[in-house]
N, C-alpha and C positions, 0 to 999 in steps of 0.2 A: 411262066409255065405253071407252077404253083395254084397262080389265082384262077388259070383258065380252066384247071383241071378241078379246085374249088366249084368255079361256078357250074361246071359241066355236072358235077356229082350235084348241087341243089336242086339243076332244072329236073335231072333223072328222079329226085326225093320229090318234087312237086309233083311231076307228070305218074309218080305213081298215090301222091295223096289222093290226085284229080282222077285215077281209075276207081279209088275207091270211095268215091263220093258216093255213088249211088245207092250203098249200104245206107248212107243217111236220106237219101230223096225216098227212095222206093218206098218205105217203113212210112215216112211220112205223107205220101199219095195214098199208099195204103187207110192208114188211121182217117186222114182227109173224107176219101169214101167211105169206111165205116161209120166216119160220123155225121155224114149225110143222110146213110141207111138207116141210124139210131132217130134223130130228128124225124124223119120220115116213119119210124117204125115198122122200119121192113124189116128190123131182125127179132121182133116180138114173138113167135111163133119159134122160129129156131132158139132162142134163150130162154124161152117156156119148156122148149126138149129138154133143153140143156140140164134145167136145174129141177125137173120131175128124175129125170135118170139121178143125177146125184143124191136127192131127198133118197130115192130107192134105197140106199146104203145106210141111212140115219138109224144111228143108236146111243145108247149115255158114253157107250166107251169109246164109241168112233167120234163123237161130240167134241168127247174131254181129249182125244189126239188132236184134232184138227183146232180145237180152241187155241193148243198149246205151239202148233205148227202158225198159226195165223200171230203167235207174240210174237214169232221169231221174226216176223216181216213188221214190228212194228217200230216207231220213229227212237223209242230211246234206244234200243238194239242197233237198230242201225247208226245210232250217234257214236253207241259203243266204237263199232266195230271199226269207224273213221277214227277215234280216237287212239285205239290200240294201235292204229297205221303208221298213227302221228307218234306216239309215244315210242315204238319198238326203231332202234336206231337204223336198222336194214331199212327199213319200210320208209321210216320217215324223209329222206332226200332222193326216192324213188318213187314211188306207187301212193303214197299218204297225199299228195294233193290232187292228180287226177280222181281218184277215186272220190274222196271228198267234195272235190269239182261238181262231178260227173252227179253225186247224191243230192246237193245245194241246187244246181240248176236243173234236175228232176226233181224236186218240192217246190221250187218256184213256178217251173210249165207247169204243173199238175195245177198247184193252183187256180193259175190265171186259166186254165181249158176248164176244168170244171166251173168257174164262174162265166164263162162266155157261153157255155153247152147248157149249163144249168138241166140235168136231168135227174131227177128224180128218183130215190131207191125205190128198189125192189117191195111193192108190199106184199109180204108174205109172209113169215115164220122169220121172225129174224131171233137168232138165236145168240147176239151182242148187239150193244147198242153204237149206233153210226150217228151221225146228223150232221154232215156235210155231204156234197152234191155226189154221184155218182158216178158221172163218166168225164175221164177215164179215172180205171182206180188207183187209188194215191201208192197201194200197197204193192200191185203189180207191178206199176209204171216206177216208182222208187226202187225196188227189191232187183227190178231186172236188169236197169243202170246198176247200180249196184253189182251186183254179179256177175255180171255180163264182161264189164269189165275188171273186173279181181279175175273172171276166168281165162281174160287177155291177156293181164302181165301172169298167169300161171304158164299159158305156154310161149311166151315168151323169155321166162325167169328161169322156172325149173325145168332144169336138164333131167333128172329120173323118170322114165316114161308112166313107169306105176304110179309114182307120185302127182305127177303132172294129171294124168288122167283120172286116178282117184279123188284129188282138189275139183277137179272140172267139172267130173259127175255131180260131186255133191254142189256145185254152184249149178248146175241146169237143174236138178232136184228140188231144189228151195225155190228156185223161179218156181216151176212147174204146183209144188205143196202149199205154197202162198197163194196161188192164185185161184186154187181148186177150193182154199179154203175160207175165201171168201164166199163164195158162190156156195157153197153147203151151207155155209155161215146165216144167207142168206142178204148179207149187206151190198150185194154186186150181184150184176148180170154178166151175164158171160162174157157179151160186148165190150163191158167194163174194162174184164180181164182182157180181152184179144187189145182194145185202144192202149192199154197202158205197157202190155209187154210190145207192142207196136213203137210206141214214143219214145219209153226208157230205153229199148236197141239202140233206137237214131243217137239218142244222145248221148249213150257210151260212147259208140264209134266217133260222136262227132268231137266229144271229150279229149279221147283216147289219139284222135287223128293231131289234134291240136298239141297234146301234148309231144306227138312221136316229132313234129316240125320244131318244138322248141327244143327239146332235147337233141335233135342233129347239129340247130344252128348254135348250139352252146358247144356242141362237140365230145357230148358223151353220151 
């Protein structure tokens, strides 16, 4: 009876990883088509709005913010912050390997998509220097795995509702100020931005789904 009632609770943990599959298909049909659109350059026109509206706002001191917001999404920061997961003994046999996971094999896709897309930056005002391909961007599509899932085990971790929802805000914040400041930056099109928080989703959840099945069948 034990084993039946075992195996009865795995198929119910499957049948519901299997609902939430679509978190990771959708995001990536999605990206799919944008990146047809971009090839095709049917979003040239719309990413030309995009980034005349943001120049609108350009000043030395809104410059020198968004320079500073654009570090925070950058790779040694983000090594940090896996590190700190790893190191802090809570962190570390809980959330320090998906997370890290989830950052590793968002700089690998990013990669290998930008070398297969091979698209071209923005030539414009670039106001830092880039030289690798540009879609999708490395800083969206990393920074939003990255966050996306820190703001999954927040609500699944912390019980204090303020706590939980002030952690969470600020993890949709930095998605959101990374990505805008690229695109002011002028190193990214918009598209850039929409394909990378598109792929970095899929691959939290797909991350995040893989981890919730290991840690059931270990039994904590």
């Amino acid at each position: 009876m034990p084993n039946e009632a075992k195996k009865t609770s795995t198929r119910g943990q499957n049948r519901k990883y299997g609902r939430n599959n679509w978190l990771i298909v959708v995001p990536v049909i999605l990206f799919v088509i944008l990146a047809v659109c971009v090839r095709a350059r049917l979003t040239v026109g719309l990413e030309g709005w995009a980034y005349s509206k943001t120049a609108e706002h350009m000043s030395p001191a809104m410059t020198s913010v968004v320079k500073g917001i654009t570090h925070i999404g950058d790779t040694a920061v983000v090594i940090l912050i896996c590190l700190t997961l790893i190191v802090i003994p809570k962190t570390r046999g809980t959330i320090a390997l998906p997370v890290s996971g989830a950052v590793i094999l968002s700089f690998v896709l990013n990669i290998a998509l930008k070398h297969v897309l091979a698209r071209e930056r923005p030539d414009i005002l670039r106001l830092i220097n880039e030289t690798s391909y540009s879609f999708p961007s490395g800083h969206a599509m990393i920074n939003s795995s990255l966050y996306i899932i820190l703001l999954l085990f927040i609500f699944k971790y912390i019980k204090n509702r303020w706590t939980k929802w002030i952690l969470a805000s600020v993890c949709a914040i930095l998605i959101i100020a990374i990505g805008f400041s690229r695109v002011y930056l002028g190193v990214h099109y918009a598209g850039d931005i929409l394909g990378g928080w598109m792929f970095g989703f899929a691959v939290s959840i797909f991350v995040y789904n893989v981890w919730k099945r290991r840690a059931f069948k270990s039994g904590r």
